[in-house]
mmCIF entry with sequence, helices, sheets and N, C-alpha, C, O atoms, coordinates in Angstrom:
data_MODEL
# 
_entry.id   MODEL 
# 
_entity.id                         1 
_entity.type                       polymer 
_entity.pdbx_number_of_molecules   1 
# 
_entity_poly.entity_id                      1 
_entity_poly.type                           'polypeptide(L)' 
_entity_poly.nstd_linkage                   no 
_entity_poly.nstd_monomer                   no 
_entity_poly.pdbx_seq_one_letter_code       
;(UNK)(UNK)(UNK)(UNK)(UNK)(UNK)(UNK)(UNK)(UNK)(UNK)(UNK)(UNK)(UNK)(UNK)(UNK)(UNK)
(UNK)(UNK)(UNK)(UNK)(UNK)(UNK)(UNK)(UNK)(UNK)(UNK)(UNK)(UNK)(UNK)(UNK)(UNK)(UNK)
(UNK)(UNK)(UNK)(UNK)(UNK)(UNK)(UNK)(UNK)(UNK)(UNK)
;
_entity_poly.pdbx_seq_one_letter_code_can   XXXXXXXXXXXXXXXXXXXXXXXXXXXXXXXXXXXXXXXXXX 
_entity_poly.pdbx_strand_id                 A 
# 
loop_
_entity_poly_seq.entity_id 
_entity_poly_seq.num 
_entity_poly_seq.mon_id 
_entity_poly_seq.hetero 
1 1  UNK n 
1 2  UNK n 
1 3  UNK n 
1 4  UNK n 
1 5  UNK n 
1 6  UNK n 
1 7  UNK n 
1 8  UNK n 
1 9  UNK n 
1 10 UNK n 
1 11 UNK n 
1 12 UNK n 
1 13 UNK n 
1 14 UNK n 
1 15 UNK n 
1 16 UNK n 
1 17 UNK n 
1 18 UNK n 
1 19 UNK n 
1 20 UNK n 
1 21 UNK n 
1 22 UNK n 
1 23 UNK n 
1 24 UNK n 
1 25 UNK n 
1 26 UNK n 
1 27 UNK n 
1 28 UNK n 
1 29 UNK n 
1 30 UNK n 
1 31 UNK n 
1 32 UNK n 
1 33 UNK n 
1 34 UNK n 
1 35 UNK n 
1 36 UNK n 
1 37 UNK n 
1 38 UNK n 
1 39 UNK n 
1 40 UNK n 
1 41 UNK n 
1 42 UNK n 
# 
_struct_asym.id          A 
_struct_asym.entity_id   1 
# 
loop_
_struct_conf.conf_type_id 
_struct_conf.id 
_struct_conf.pdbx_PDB_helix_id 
_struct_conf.beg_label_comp_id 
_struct_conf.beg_label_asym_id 
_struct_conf.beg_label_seq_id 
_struct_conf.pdbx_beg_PDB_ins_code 
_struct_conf.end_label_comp_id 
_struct_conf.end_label_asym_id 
_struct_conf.end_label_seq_id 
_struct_conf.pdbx_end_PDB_ins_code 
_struct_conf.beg_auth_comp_id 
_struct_conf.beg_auth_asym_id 
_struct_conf.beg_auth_seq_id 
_struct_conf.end_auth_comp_id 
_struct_conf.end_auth_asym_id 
_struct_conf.end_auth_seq_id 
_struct_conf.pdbx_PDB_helix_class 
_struct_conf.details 
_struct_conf.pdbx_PDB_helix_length 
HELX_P HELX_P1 AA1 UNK A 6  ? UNK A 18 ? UNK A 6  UNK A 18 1 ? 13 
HELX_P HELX_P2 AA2 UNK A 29 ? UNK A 38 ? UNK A 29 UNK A 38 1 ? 10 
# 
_struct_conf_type.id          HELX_P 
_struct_conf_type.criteria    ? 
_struct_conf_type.reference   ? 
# 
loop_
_atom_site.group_PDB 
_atom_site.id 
_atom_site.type_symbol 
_atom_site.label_atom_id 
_atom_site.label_alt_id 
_atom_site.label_comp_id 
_atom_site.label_asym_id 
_atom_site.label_entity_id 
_atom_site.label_seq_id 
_atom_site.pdbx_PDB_ins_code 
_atom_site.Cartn_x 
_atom_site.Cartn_y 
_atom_site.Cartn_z 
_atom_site.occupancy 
_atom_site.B_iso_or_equiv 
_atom_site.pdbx_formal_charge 
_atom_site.auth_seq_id 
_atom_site.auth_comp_id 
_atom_site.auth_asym_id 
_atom_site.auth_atom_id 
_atom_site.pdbx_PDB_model_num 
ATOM 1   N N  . UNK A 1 1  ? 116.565 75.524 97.638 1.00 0.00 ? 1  UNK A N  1 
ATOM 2   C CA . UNK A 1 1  ? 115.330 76.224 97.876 1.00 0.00 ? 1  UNK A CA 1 
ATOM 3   C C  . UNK A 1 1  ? 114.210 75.477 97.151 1.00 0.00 ? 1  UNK A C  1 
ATOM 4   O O  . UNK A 1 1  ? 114.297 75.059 95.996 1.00 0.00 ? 1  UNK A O  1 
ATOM 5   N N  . UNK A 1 2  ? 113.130 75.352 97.966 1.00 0.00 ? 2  UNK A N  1 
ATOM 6   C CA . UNK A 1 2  ? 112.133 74.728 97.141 1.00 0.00 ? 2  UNK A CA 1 
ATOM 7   C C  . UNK A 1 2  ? 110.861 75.419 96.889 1.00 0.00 ? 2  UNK A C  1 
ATOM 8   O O  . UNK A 1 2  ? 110.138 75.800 97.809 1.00 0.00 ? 2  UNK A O  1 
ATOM 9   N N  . UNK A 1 3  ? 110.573 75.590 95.584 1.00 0.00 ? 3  UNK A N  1 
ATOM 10  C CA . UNK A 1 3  ? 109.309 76.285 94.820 1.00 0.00 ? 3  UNK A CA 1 
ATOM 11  C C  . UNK A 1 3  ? 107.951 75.507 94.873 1.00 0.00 ? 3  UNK A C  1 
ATOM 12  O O  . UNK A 1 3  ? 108.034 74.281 94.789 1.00 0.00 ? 3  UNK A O  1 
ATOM 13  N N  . UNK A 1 4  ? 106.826 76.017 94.991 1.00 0.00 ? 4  UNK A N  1 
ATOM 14  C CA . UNK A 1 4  ? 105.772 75.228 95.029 1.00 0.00 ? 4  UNK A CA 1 
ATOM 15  C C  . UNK A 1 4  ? 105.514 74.926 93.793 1.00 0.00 ? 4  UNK A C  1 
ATOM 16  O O  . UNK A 1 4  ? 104.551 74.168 93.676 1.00 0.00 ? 4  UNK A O  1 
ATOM 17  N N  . UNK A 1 5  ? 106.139 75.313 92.607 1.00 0.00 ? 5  UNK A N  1 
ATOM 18  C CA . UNK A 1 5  ? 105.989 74.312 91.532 1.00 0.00 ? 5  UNK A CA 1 
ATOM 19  C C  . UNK A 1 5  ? 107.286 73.830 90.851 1.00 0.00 ? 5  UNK A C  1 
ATOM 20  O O  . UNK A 1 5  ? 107.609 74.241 89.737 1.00 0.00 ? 5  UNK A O  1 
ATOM 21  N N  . UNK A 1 6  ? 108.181 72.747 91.714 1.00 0.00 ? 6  UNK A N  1 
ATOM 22  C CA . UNK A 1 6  ? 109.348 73.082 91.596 1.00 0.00 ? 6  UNK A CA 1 
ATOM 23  C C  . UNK A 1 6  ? 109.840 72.401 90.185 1.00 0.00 ? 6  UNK A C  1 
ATOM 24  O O  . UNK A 1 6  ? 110.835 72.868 89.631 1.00 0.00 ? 6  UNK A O  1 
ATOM 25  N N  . UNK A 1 7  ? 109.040 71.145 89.533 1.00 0.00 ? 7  UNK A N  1 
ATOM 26  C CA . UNK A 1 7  ? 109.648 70.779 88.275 1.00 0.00 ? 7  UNK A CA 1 
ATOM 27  C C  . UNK A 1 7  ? 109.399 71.583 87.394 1.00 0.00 ? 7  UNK A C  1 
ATOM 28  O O  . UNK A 1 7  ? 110.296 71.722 86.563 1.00 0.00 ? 7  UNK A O  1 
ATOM 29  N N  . UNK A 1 8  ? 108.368 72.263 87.242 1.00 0.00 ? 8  UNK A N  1 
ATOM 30  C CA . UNK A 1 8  ? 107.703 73.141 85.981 1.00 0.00 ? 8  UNK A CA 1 
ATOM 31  C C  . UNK A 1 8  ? 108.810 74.691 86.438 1.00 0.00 ? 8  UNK A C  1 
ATOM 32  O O  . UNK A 1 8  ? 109.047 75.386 85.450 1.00 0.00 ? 8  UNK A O  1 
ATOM 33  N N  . UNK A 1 9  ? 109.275 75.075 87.431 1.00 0.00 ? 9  UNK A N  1 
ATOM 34  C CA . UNK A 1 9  ? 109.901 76.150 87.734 1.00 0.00 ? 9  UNK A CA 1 
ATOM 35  C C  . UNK A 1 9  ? 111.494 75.493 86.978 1.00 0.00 ? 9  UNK A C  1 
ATOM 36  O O  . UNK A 1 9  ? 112.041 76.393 86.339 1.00 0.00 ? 9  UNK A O  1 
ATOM 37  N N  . UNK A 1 10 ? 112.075 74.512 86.952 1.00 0.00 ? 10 UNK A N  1 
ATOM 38  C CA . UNK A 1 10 ? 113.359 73.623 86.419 1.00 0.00 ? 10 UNK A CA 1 
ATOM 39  C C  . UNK A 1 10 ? 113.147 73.722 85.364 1.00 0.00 ? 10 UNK A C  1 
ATOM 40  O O  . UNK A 1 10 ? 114.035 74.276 84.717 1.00 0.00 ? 10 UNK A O  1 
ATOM 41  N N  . UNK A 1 11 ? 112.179 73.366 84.770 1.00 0.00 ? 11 UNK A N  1 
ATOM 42  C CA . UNK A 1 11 ? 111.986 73.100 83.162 1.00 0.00 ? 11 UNK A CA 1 
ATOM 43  C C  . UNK A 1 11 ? 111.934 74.567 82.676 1.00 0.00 ? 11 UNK A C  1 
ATOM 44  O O  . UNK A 1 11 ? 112.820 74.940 81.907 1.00 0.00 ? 11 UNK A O  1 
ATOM 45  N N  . UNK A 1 12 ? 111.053 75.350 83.028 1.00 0.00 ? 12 UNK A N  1 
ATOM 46  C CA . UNK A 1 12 ? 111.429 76.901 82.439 1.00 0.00 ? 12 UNK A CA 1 
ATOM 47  C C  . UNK A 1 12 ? 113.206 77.723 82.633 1.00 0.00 ? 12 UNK A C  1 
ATOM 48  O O  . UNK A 1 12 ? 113.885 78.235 81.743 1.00 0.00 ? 12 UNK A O  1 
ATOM 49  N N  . UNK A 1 13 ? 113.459 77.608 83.800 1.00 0.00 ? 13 UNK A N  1 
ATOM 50  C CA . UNK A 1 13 ? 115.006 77.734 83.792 1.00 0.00 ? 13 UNK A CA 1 
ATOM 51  C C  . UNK A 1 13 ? 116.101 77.205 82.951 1.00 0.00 ? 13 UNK A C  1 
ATOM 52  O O  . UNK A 1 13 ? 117.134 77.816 82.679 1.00 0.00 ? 13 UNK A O  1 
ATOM 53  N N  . UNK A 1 14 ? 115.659 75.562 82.417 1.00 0.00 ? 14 UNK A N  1 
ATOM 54  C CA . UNK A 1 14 ? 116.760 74.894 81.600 1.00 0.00 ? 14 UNK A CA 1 
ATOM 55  C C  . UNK A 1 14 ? 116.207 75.978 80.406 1.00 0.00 ? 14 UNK A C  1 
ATOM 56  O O  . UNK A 1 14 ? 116.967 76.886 80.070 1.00 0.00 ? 14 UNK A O  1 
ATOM 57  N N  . UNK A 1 15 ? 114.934 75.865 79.807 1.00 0.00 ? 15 UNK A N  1 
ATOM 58  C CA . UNK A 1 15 ? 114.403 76.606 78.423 1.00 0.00 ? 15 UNK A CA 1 
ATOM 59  C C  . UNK A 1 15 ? 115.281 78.129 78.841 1.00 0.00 ? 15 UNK A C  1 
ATOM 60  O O  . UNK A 1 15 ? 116.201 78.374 78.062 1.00 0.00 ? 15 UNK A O  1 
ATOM 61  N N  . UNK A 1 16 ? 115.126 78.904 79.709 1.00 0.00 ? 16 UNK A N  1 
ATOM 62  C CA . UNK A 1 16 ? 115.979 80.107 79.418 1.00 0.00 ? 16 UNK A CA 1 
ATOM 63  C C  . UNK A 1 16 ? 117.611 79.941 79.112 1.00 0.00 ? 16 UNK A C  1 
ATOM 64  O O  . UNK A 1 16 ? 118.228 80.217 78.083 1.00 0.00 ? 16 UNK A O  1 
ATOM 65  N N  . UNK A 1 17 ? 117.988 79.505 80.109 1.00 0.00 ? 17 UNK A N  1 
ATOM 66  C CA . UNK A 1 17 ? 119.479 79.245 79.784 1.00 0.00 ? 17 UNK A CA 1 
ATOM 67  C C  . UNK A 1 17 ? 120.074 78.228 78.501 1.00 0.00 ? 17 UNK A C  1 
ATOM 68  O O  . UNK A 1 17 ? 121.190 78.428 78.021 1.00 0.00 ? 17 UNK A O  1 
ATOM 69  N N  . UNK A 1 18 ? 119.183 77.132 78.029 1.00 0.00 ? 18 UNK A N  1 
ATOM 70  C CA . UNK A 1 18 ? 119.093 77.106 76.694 1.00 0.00 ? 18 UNK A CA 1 
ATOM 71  C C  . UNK A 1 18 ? 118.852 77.561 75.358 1.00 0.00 ? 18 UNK A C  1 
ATOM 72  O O  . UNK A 1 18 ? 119.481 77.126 74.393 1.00 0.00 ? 18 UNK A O  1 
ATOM 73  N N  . UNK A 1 19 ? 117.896 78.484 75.280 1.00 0.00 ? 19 UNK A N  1 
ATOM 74  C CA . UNK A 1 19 ? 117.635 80.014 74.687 1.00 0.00 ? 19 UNK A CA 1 
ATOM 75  C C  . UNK A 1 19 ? 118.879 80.347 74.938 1.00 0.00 ? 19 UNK A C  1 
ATOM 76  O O  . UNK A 1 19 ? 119.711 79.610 74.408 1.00 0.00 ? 19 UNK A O  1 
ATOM 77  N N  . UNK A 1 20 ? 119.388 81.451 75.745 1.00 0.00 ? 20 UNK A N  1 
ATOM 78  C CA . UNK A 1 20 ? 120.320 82.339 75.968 1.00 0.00 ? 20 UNK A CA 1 
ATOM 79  C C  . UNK A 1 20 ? 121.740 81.922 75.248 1.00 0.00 ? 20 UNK A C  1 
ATOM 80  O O  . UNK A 1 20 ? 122.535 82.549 74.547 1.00 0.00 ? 20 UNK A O  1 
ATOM 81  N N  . UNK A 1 21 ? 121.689 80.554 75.754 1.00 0.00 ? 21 UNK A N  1 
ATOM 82  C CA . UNK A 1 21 ? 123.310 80.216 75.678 1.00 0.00 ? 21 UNK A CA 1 
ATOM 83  C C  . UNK A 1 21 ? 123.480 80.190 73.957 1.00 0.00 ? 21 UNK A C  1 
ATOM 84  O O  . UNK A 1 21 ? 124.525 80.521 73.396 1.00 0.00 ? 21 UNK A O  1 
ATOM 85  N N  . UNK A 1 22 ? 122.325 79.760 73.288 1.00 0.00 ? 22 UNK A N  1 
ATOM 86  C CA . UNK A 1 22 ? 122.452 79.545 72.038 1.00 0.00 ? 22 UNK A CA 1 
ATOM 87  C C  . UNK A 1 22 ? 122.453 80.572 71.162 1.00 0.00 ? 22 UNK A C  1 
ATOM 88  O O  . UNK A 1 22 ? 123.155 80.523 70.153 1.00 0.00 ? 22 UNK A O  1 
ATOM 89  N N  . UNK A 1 23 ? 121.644 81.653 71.452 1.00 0.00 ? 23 UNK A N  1 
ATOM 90  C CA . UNK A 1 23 ? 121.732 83.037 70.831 1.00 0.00 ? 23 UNK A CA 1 
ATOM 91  C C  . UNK A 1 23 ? 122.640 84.051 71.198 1.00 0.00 ? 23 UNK A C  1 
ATOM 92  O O  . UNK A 1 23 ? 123.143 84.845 70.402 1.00 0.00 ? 23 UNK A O  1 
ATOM 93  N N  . UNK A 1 24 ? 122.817 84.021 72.256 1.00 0.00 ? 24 UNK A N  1 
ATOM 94  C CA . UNK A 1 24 ? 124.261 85.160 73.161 1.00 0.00 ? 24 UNK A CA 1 
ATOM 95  C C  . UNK A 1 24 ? 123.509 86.113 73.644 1.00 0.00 ? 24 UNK A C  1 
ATOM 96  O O  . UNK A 1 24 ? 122.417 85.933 74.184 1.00 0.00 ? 24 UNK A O  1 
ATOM 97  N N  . UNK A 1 25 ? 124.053 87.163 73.474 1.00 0.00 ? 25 UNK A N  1 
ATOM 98  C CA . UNK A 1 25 ? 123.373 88.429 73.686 1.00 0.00 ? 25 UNK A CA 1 
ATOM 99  C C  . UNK A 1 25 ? 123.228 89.280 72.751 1.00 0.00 ? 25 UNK A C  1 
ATOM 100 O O  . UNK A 1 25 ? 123.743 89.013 71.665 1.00 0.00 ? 25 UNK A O  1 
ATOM 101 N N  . UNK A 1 26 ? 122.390 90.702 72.936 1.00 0.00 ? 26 UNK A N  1 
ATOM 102 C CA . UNK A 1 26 ? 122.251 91.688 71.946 1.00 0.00 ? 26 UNK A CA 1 
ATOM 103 C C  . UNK A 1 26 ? 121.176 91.889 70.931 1.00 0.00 ? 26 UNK A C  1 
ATOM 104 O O  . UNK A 1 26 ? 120.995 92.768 70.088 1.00 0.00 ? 26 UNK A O  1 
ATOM 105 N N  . UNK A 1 27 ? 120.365 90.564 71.336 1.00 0.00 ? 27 UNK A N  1 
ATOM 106 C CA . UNK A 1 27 ? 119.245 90.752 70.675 1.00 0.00 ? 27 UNK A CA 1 
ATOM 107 C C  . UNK A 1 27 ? 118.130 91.405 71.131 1.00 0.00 ? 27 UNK A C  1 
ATOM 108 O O  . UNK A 1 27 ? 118.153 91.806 72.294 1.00 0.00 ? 27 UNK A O  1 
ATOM 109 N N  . UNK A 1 28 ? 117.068 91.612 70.393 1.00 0.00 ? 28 UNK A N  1 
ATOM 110 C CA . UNK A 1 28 ? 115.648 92.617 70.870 1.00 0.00 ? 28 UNK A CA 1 
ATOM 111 C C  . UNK A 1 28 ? 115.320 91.681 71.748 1.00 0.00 ? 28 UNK A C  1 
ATOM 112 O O  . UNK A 1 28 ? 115.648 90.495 71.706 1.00 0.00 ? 28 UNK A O  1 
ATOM 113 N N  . UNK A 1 29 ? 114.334 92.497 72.958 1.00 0.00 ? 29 UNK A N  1 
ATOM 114 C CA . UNK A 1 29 ? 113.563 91.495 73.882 1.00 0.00 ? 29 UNK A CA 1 
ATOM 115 C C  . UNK A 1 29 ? 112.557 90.201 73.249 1.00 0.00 ? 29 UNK A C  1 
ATOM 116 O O  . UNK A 1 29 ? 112.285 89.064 73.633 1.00 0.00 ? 29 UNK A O  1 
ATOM 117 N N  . UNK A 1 30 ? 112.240 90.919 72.254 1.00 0.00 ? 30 UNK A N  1 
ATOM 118 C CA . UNK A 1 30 ? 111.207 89.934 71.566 1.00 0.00 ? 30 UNK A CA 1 
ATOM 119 C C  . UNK A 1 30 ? 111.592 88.906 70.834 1.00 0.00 ? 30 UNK A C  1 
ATOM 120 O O  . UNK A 1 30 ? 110.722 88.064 70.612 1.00 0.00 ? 30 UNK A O  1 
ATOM 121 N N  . UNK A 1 31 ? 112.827 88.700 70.319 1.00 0.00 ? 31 UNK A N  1 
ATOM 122 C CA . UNK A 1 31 ? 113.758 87.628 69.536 1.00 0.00 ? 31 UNK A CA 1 
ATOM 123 C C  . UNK A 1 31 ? 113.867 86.474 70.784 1.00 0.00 ? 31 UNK A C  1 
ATOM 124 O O  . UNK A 1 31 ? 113.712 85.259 70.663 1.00 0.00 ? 31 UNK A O  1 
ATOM 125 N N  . UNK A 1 32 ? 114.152 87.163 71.897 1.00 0.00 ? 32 UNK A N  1 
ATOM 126 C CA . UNK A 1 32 ? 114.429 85.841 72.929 1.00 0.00 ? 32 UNK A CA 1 
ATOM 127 C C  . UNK A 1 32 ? 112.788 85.406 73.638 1.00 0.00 ? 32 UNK A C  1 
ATOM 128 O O  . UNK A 1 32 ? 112.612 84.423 74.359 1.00 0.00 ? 32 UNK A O  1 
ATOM 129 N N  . UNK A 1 33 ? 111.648 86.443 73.208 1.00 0.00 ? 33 UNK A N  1 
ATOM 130 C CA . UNK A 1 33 ? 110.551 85.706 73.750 1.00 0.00 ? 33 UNK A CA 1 
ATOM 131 C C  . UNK A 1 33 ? 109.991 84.757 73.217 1.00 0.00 ? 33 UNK A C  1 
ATOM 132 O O  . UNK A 1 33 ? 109.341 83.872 73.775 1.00 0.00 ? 33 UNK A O  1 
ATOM 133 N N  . UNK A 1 34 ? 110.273 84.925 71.798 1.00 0.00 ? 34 UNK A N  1 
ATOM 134 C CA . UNK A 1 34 ? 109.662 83.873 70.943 1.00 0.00 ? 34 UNK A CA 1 
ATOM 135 C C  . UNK A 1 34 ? 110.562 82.987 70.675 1.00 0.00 ? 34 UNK A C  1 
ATOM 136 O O  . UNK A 1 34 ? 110.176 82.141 69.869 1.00 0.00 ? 34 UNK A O  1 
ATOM 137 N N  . UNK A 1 35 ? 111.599 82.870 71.045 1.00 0.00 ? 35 UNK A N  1 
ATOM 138 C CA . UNK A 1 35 ? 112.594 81.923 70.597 1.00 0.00 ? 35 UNK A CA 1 
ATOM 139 C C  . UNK A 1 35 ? 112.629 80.841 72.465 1.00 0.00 ? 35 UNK A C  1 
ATOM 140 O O  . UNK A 1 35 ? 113.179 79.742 72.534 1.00 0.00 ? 35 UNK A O  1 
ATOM 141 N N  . UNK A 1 36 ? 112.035 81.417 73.518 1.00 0.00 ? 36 UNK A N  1 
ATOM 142 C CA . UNK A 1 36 ? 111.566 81.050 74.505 1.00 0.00 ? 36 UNK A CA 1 
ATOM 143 C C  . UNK A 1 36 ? 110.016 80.375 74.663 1.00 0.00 ? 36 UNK A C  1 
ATOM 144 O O  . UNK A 1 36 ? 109.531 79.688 75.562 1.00 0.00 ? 36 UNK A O  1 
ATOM 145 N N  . UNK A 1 37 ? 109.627 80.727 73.769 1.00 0.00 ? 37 UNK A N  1 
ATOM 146 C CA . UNK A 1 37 ? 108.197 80.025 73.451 1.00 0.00 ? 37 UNK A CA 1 
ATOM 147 C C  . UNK A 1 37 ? 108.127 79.135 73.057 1.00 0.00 ? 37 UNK A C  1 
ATOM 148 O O  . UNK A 1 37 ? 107.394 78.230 73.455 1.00 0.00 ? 37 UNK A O  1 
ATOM 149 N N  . UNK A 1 38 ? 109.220 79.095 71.716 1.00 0.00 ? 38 UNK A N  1 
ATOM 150 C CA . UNK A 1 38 ? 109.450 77.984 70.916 1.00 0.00 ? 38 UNK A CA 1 
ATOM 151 C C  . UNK A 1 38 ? 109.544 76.740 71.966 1.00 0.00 ? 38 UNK A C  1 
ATOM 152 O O  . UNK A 1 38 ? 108.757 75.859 72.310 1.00 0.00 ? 38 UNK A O  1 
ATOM 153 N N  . UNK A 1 39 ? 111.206 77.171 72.396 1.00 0.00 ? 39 UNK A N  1 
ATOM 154 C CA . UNK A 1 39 ? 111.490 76.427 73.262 1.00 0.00 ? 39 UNK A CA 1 
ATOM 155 C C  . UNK A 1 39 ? 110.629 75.848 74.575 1.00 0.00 ? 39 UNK A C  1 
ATOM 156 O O  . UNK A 1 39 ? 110.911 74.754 75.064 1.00 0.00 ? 39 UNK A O  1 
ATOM 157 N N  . UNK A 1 40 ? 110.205 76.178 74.781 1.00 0.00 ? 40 UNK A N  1 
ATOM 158 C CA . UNK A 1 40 ? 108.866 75.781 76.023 1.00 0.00 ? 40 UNK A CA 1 
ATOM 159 C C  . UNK A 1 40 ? 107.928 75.215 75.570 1.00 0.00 ? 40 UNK A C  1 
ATOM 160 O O  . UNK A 1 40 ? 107.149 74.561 76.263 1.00 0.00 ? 40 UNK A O  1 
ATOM 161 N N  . UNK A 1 41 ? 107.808 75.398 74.029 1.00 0.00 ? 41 UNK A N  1 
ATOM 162 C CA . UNK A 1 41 ? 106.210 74.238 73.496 1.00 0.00 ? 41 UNK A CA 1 
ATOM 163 C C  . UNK A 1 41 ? 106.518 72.852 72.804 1.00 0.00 ? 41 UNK A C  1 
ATOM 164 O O  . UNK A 1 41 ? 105.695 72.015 72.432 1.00 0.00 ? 41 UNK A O  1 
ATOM 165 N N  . UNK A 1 42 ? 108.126 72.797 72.704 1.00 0.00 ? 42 UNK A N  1 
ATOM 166 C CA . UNK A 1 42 ? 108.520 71.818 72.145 1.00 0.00 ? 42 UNK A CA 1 
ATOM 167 C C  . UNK A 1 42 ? 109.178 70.618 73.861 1.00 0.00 ? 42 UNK A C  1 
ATOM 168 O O  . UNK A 1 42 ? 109.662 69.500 73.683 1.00 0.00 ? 42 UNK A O  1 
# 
């Protein structure tokens, strides 16, 4: 399927599932937003 912004739509997907995989689950929503921010400005 192709997105009209399809590298910047890839690059946010690797940052979630990189987030995720590294923390697990069970945390507050806000632990994975900022730990998703992180990840997205670096």
């Amino acid at each position: 399927m192709a997105y009209l912004h399809q590298e910047l739509t890839d690059q946010v997907i690797k940052a979630f599932y990189k987030v995720y995989n590294t923390l697990g689950f069970g945390f507050l929503e806000r632990v994975y937003q900022n730990a998703l921010f992180i990840e997205l400005r670096n």
